[in-house]
N, C-alpha and C positions, 0 to 999 in steps of 0.2 A: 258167776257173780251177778248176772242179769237177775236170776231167780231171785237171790237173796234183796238187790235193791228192790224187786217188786215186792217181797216181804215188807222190809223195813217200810216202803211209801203208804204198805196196806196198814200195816201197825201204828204208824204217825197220824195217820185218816183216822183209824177208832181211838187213839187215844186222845187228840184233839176235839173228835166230837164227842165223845163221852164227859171231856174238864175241857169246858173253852176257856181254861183261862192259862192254857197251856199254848204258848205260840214254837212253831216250824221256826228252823234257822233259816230256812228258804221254801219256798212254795216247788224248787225244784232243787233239792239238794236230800238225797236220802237218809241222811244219819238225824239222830236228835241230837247231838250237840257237836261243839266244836271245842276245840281248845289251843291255844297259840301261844309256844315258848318264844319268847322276843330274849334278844340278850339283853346287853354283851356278854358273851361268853357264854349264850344258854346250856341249860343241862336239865336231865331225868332224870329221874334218881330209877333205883331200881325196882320193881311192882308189877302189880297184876290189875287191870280193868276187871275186878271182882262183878260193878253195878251192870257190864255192858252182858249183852247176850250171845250165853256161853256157846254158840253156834255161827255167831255174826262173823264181821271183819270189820278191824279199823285199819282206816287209811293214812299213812301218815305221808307228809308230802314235804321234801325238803325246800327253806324258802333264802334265800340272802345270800351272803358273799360269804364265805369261809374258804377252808384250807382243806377239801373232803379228805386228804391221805393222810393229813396230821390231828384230826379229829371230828364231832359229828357222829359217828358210826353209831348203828343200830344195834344192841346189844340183843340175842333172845337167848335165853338162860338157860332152859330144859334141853333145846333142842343143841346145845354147843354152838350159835354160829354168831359171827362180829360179822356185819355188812358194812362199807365201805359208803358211806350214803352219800352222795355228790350232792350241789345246790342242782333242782328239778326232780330228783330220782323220785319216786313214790315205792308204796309197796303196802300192800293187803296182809293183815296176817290177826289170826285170833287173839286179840290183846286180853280175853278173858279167860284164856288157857293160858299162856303163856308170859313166863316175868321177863318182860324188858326193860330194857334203859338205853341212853344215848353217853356218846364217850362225849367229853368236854372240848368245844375247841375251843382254840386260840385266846390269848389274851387281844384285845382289842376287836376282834371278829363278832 
């Protein structure tokens, strides 16, 4: 994983200086973007990160109060698995190979 953030930081470097009108989510944060499901009740439909870089890793980081064993879960499609995603869990995985989704939780969560 180390390898690949020093990739992403080096790619953020040229592609910043090549179009400065392209701003970093952070000066120390290695991905170009971010994206943040807020509820209630959030969800993912189900997809593939087509635009990310089909060798990378996305990190998805679980954030709030919910019910992790009555939903939430990380769906990844190809590979058969439903992960159990508690509020903290994180996890790495190629979102431009693979169709994921999240299961829905609760009403009011």
């Amino acid at each position: 994983i180390m390898k690949l953030c020093f990739l992403y930081t080096a790619l953020l470097e040229a592609f910043t200086k090549e179009d400065p009108t392209l701003r970093r989510v952070s000066e120390h944060f290695p991905f170009a973007a971010t994206t943040v499901n807020f509820g209630p009740e959030a969800i993912c439909g189900v997809h593939m990160d087509y635009a990310n870089f089909i060798s990378g890793l996305c990190l998805v980081i679980a954030l709030g109060v919910y019910d992790h064993t009555k939903g939430g879960h990380i769906v990844l499609h190809e590979p058969k698995v439903i992960v159990e995603f508690a509020p903290g869990d994180f996890i790495f995985f190629p979102s431009a190979g693979i169709t994921h989704s999240n299961t829905r939780i609760q009403a009011g969560e």
